[in-house]
N, C-alpha and C positions, 0 to 999 in steps of 0.2 A: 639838728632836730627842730631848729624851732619853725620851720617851716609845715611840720605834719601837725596835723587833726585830730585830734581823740575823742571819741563820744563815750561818755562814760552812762552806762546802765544800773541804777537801783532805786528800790523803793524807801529806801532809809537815808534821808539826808547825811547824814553824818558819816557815810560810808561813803556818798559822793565826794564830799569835801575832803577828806581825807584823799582819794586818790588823784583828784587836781591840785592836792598841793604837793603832791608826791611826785605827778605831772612836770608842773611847775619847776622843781629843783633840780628837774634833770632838762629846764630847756623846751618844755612846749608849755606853751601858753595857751595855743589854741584848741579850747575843749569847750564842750559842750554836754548839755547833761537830760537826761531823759528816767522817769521815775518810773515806766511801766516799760513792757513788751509793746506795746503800740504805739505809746510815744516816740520810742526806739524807731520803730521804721518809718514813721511819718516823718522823722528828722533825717533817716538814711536816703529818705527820698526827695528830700530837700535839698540836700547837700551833700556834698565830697568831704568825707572822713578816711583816714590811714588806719586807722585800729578803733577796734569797739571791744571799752571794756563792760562787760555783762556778767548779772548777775542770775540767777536761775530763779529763785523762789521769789517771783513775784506776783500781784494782781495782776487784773484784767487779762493778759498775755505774762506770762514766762518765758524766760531766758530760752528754755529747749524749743519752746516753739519759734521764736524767732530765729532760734539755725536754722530750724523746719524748713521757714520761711527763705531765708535766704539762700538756703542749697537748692530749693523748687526752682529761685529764680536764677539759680546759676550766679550768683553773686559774692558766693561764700568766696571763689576761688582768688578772688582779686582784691577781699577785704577781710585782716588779718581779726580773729577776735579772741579775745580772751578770757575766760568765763572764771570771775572770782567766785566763789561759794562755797558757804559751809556743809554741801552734800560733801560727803567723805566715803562713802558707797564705793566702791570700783563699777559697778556696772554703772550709775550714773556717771560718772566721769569718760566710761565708754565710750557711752550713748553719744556724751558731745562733743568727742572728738571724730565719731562716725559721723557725725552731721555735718562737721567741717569746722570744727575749732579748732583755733591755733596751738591755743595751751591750755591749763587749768591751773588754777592755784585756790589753796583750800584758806577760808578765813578762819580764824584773821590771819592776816597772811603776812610771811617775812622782808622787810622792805626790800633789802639787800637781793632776794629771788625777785619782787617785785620789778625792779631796776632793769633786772639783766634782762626779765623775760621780755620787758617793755621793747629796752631797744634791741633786742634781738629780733623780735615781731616788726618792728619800723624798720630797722635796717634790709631784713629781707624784703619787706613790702617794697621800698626803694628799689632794689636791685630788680625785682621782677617788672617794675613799671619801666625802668630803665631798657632792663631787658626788650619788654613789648614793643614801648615804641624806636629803638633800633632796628627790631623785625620787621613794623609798620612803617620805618624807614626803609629797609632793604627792599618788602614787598610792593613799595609804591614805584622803586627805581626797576624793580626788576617788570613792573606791570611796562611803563612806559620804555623800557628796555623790549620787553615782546612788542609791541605797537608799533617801533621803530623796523624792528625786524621784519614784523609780518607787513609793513610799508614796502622792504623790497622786494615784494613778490607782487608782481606785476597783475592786472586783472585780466579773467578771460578775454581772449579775443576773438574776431570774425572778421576772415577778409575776402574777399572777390577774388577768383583767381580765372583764366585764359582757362579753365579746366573743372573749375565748381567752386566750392564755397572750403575754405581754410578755416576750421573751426578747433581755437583750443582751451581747456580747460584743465584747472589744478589747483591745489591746494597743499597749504604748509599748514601742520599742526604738532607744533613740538610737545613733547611728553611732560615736560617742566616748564618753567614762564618762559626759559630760551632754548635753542637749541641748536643742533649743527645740520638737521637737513639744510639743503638750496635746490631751491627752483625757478626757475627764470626763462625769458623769452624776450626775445626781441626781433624785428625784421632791418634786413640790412642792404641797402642798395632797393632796386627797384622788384627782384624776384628774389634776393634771400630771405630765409626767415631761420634764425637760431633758436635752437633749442636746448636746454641745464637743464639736468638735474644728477647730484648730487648727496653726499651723505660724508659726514665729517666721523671721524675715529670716535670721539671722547663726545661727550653732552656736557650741557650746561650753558656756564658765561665764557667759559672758555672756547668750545666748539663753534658759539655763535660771532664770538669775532672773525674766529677762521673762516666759518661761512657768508660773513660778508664781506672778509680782503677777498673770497674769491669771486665774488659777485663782482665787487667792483674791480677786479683784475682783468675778468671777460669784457664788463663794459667798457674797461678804459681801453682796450682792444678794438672794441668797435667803433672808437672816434679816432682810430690812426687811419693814414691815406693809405696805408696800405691793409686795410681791414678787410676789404672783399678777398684778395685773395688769403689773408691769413684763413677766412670761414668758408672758403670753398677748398679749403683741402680743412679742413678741419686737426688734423695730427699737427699745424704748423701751431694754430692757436692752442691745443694741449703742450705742446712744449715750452713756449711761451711763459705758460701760469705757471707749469710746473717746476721752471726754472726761478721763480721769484717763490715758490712756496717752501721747494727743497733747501733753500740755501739759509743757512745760521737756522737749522730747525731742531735743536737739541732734546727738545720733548719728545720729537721722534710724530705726533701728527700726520697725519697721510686722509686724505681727500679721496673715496672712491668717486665715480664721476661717470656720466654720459653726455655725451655734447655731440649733437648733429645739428647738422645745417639741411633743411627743406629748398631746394629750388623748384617756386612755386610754379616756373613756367615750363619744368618737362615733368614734376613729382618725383626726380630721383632727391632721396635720401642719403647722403655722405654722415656715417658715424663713426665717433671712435668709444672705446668703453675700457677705462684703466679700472679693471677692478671691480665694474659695479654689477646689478643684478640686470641682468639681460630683459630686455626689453620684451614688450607682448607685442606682435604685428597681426591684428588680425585680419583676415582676406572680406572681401565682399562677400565670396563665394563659401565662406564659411572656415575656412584652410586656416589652421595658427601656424606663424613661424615665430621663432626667438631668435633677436639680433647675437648671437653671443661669439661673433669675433673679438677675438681676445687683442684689444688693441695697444695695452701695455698697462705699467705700473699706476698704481696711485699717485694721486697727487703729492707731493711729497717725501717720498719715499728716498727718490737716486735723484740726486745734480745731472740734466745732463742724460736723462732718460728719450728716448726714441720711440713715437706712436706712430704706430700704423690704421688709417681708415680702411673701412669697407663701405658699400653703397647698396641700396635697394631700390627700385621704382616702385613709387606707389600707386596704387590702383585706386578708380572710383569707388567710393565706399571701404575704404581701408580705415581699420582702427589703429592709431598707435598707440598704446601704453607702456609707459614708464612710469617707475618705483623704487621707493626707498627699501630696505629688507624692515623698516619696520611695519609692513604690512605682510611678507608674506614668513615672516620669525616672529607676527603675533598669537599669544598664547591663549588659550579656552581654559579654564579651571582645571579640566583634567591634563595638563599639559601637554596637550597638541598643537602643534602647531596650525596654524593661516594655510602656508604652504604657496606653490607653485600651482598645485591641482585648483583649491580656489580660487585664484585669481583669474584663471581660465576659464573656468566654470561660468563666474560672474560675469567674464567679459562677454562668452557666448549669450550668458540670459540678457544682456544688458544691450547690447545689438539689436535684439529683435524690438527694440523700442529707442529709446533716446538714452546713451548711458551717459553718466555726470560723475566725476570724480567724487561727490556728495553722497552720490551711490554704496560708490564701494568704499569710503570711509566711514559708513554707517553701518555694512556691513560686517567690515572689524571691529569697529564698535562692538558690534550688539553680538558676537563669536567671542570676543573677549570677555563678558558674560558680566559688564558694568565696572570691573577692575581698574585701577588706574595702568594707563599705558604704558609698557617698559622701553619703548623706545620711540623717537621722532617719526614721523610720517611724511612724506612729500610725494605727490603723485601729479601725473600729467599726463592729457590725453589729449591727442592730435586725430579729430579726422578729416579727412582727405574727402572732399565732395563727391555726394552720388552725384549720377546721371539723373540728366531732368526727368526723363520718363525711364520709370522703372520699366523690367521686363512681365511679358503676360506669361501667362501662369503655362508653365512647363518650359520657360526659356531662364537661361541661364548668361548674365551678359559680365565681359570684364571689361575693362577698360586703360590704356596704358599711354603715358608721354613719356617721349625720349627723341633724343639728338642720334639720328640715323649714322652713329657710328660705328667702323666693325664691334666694336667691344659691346655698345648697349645693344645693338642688333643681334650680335652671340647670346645675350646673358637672355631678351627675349625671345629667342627662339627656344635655345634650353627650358626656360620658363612652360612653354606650351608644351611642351613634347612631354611633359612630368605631369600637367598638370591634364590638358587633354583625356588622355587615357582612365584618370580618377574620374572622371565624370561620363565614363562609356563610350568615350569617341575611341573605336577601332586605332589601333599602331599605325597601320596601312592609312587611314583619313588624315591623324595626327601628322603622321610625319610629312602626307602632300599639303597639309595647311603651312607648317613649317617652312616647308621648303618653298614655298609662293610666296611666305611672306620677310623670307630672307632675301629672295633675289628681287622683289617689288620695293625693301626700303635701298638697300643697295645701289640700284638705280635711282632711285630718289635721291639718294647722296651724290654720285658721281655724275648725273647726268644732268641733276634740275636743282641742284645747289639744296637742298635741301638741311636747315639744319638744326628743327623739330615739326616732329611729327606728332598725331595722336594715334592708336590703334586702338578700334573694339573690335573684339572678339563675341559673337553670341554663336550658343548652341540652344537646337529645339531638336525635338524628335527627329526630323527629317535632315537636318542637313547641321552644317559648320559655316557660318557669316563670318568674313572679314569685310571689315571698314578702315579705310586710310587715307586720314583726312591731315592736307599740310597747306600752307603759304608760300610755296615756293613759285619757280615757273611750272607754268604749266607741262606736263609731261603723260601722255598717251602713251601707254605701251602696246595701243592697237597702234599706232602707226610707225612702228619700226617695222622694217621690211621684213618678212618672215623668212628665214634663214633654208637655203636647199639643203635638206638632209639628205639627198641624196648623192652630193659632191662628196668627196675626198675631205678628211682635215686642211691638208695643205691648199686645195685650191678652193675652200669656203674661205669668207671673210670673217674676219672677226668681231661678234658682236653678236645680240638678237638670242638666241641660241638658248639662254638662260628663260626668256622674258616667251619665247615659243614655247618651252615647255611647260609653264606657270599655267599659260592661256589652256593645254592640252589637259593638263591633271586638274582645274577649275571645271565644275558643272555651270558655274553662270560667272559670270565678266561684267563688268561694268564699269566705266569714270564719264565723269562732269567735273568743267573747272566752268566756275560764277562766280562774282564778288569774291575775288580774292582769293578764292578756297577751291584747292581740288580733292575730288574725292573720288578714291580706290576701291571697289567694289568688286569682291567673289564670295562664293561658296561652292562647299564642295557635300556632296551627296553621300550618308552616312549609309547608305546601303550598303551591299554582301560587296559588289563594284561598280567603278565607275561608269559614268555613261560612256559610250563609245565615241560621241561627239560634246566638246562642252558648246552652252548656248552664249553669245554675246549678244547683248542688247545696247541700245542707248536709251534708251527710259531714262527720266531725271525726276 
């Protein structure tokens, strides 16, 4: 004790003295003495005191009023007082424990109670300063603990790509100072670019270590020589993590996760998704898809687990979003959820302008109705570059890279024949555009080495545009020799045949190769039928 402070309160000398010698005997020495209510706070305001003994019936200011005082300023809570006085009332002695005294003792008062009450009052004031500043310690590590964390989350980027502008955005906001979302990005080689994101089991200090071995388990991924192909099949790098996450994991912890990789030079998308909440894809043309192939377990979960990817090309103007479920399992007052509906909703109003992950983290915010959040947040939004010139008004344009494979060639043709017809292109148009622009890449692959290309597609009232623009050699499919349909199978040659009928079911024809680049040109006429002749031009 002899380290605390007492300021002792009264207007009668002999009442002071008395209690710092009483002070004294048990060990403090340091006291100090005030004869009024004002002297009283002019000296609380001067200096650090552990207990204030006060008396009530005094000049100038009174004891009651200097609780007054003190509980206004919020001060009472953290300075113990003790109010000696011969008021013997029960409602005065009420009143100042309602204002925020410690104790009371009636004069003249019992030394033996005096003693105990003293250090009972010092010893809790100790313990709760002790208490504070171990919190004011916990909170300052746990401040610089979030600062660390939200360090591994990379800043928006913007890159140049053979096909537009690579723009991405995202944000980490744990619910508490740490948390277990992850979000991350990195580009890898010359045309990859990775994408995380992430959500850990458990929150807290706990969840946020887990979320950065898995941070730095991917990045330590991307400095092995053989890291290009681990993130071009992406299922190789989910096994990978999941085999150092799974193994000696007795807590039982589990990582849901999304992890794709972007190859920025044809826009196909490779994902897998152990678990997580399926992705937003939305189209130029307005179209939502959800990535939600189930590509296996959690992180963590099974030693020894097997993911399988799926892929998507993305188109000019495509939006991607990905999310934590703390955005769509966040709550409103009346306990509704966020949902799936909202975040679609959002994404469409947020399209027709610039959308920001700031967006839509504000707008659960402000649905959650100023609550504190019940769970982490991590969001990320990838868009895929418009076209330099937008379309005029009543056209409709898409746009697609891909490596003239059977497979990518199958997946966009299926693509058009689905998509087509939702925007009033007749079956009959749909399926001759298809089929012109499956046997035109085809030959592009087998004939002119082809091995990427881009395609746009526009529709206007009047007709269906294709454009097929590559690097390859140059390759005319006006100058193959036009096939005698009227020979026999047996005694025509093989060839041509395909590339004749493309030209017959097309209303207009067209290629040019210049600098490098040739380009593919038809359309086909949305009328009741076709023309009877299609027209070839060479216009450039």
């Amino acid at each position: 004790m002899a380290h605390a402070r007492v300021l002792v309160v009264d207007d009668v000398p002999e009442n002071r003295e008395l209690l710092v010698r009483r002070l004294a005997r048990l060990g403090v020495t340091q006291t100090d003495e005030a004869v009024n209510g004002q002297q009283a706070l002019e000296k609380l305001d001067a200096g650090h005191f552990d207990l204030v003994l006060l008396d009530i019936m005094m000049p100038i200011m009174t004891g009651y009023e200097v609780l007054q005082r003190l509980n206004a300023q919020g001060r009472i809570q953290d300075l113990p007082v003790i109010v000696i006085s011969a008021l013997s009332e029960v409602d005065d002695i009420a009143n100042c424990i309602k204002e925020g005294a410690e104790d009371f003792l009636l004069k003249p008062f019992n030394s033996t109670l005096l003693r105990a009450r003293i250090l009972s009052s010092l010893e809790k004031k100790f313990l709760r300063d002790h208490t504070r500043q171990e919190l004011q310690r916990k909170q300052a590590e746990l401040a610089v603990a979030r600062t660390l964390q939200l360090a591994l989350v990379p800043p928006p980027a913007s890159r140049e790509t053979a096909f537009g502008e690579l723009s991405i955005d995202l944000v980490l906001d744990p619910a508490k100072e740490v948390g277990g979302d992850l979000v991350d990005h990195f580009a890898l080689g010359e045309h990859l670019h990775v994408l995380i994101l992430g959500d850990v089991s458990d929150k807290g200090a706990g969840a946020a270590l887990v979320m950065a071995r898995t941070c730095a388990l991917f990045r330590g991924l991307a400095g092995r020589h053989d890291a290009l192909q681990l993130f071009a099949e992406p299922e190789l790098a989910m096994a990978e993590v999941n085999e150092v996450l799974a193994f000696n994991n007795p807590s039982c912890i589990f990582v849901t996760l999304m992890l794709a990789t972007l190859d920025t030079s044809t826009g196909r998308l490779c994902y897998v998704r152990a678990g997580h909440v399926p992705s937003f894809l939305r189209h130029a043309d307005g179209g939502l898809q959800r990535l939600e192939h189930a590509g296996g377990v959690p992180f963590g979960v099974l030693e020894g687990a097997v993911y399988a990817s799926d892929s998507v090309v993305l188109q000019a103007g495509d939006c991607l979003l990905s999310l934590t479920d703390g955005v769509t399992e966040a709550v409103a007052d009346d306990g509704t959820m966020f949902g799936d509906g909202r975040v679609a909703d959002w994404l469409a109003d947020a399209m027709q302008e610039a959308p920001t992950v700031a967006g839509l983290l504000a707008t659960v915010r402000e649905f959650e109705g100023g609550a504190p959040p019940s769970d982490d947040v991590a969001i990320m939004l990838v868009q895929w570059g418009r076209s330099a010139e937008a379309p005029q008004s009543g056209q409709l344009q898409w746009e697609y890279s891909l490596d003239p494979a059977p497979q990518a060639v199958s997946e966009l043709v299926d693509q058009l024949l689905e998509r087509l017809p939702e925007h009033g292109v007749e079956a009959r148009v749909a399926h001759h555009v298809a089929l012109a622009l499956d046997e035109l890449l085809t030959n592009l692959s087998s004939h002119a080495g082809a091995d990427h290309c881009r395609v746009k597609v526009e529709i206007t009232p009047e007709r269906v545009s294709l454009v097929i623009e590559d690097q390859a050699r140059p390759f005319d499919p006006r100058q193959l020799e036009s096939p005698d349909t009227t020979a026999g199978v047996e005694e025509r040659p093989i060839g041509g045949l395909g590339v004749y009928l493309t030209l017959s079911l097309a209303q207009g024809f067209d290629y040019c190769s210049e600098e490098e680049r040739n380009l593919t040109m038809l359309w086909f006429a949305r009328g009741p039928s076709p023309s009877p002749e299609n027209t070839v031009t060479n216009d450039r």
